[in-house]
N, C-alpha and C positions, 0 to 999 in steps of 0.2 A: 334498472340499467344493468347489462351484463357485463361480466368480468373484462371482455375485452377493451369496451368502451371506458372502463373507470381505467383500462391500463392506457388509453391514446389519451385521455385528460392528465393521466401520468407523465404521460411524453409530453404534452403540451407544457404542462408546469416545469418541466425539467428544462426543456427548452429556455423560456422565459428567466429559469433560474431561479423559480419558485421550490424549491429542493422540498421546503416542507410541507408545501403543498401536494407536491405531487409523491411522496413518500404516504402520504392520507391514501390517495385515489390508489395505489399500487396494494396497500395496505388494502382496503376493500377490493380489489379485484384477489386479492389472495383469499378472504372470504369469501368468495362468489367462486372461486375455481382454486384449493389448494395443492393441485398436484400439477399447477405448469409453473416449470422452471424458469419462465422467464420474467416473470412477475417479482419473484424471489430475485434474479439477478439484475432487475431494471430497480426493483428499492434496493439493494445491495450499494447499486451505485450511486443513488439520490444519498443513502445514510453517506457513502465517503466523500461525495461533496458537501454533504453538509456536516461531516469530521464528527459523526456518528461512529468511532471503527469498532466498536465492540457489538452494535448492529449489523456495521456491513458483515465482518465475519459471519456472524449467526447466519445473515441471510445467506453468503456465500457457501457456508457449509452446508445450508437446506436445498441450492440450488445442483449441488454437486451431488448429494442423495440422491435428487431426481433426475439427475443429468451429468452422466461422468465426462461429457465433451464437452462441456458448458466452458467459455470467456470469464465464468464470475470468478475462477480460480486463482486470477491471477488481482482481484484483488485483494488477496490477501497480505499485498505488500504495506498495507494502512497501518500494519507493527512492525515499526524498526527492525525488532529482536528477530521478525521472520524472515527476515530479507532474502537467506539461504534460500527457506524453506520457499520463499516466492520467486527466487531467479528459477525455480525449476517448473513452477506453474506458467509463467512468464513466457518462460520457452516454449512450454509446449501451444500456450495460446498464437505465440509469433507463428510456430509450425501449423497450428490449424488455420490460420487466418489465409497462408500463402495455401493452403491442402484448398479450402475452401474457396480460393480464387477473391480472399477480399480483401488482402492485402491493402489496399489504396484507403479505404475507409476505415478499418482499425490498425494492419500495421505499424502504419508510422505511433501512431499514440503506444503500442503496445511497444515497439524498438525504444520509446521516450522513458516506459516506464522501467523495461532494463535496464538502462542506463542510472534509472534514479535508485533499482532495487539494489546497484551496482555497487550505488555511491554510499547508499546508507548500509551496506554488507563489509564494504571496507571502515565506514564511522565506528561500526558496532564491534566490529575486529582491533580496532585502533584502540579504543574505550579498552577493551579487557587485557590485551597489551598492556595499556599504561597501568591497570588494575594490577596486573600480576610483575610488572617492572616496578613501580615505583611506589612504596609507604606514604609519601605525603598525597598523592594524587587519591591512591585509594580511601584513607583517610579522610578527604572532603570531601570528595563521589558519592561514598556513604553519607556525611551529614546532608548533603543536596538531596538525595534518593530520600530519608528519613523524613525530610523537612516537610511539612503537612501542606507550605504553602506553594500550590503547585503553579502561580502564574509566575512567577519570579526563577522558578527553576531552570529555563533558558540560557537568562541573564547570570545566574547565579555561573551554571557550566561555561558559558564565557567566558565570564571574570576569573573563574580557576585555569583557561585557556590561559588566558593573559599573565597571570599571575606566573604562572611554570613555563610559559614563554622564553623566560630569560635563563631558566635553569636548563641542566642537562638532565633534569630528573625531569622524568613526564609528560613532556611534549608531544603537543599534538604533532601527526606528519602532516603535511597538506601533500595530497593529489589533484594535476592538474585536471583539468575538464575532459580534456582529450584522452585519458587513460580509462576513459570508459567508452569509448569510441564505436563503432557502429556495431551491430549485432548480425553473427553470420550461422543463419539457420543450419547451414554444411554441419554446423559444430553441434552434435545433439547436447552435449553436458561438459557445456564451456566453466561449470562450477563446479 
């Protein structure tokens, strides 16, 4: 079977929501043909649905080697920490999507995940904020980050929300929804 074909049983499974299925089929069409970027950037995206991000990267950064216009750049928002570093992949994806006239089929998702790259670049700014404001908050940030058990670390960040809630030391801000509001291509480096 040729590489193309193991990449449309790829599409098929993705489709369906078979992520790790079709992360297999895209995996052997990258065997059968390792120099097309789109193989690399259609499993880039099966690994982030299926919350693979230390694959997607990989994949995204092999698909950018081969393809410096490549869409997979912008997923590189699957790490908080990169949020920046992805509002400007982001952008430039929004600007090729309208360059390329496809605006209706990726745009809107691409405008969705600025917005999200938006939201986690103000959390991760908030976080070091309270890091560099506040002793106690830093304090238990660290024990949560140290703590080996990483299913509980969510709830853990929470409960130290709640906890400095009521204090003037360390609180979180909340932003509402609307302050990340629509995305205006005009602006090349709204970050």
């Amino acid at each position: 079977m040729s590489a193309e074909l193991h990449k449309q049983k790829g599409n098929e499974h993705f489709a369906a929501g078979n992520y790790e299925e079709a992360i297999k089929e895209y995996t052997t069409a990258i065997i059968h043909n390792p120099t097309e970027p789109k193989y690399f950037s259609n499993r880039a995206i099966a690994h982030f649905k299926f919350d693979n991000y230390e694959q997607c990267i990989s994949d995204c950064q092999r698909t950018l080697e081969l393809d410096q216009n490549s869409y997979a750049e912008a997923l590189l928002i699957s790490n908080p920490k990169r949020a920046k570093q992805a509002l400007g992949y982001l952008q430039k994806a929004y600007d090729l999507a309208i360059k390329d006239n496809i605006y209706t089929s990726m745009g809107l998702s691409i405008t969705a995940s600025i917005r999200n790259a938006l939201k986690k670049k103000w959390e991760q700014e908030d976080i070091e904020r309270r890091l560099n404001e506040s002793e106690t908050f830093k304090y238990f940030h660290n024990l949560i980050e140290q703590d080996p058990d990483t299913e509980d670390k969510q709830k853990k960040f929470q409960d130290l929300d709640l906890l400095l809630a009521n204090s003037k030391e360390g609180q979180k801000r909340h932003v509402p929804e609307s302050f990340f509001g629509m995305v205006n291509s005009a602006n090349s480096d709204p970050f």
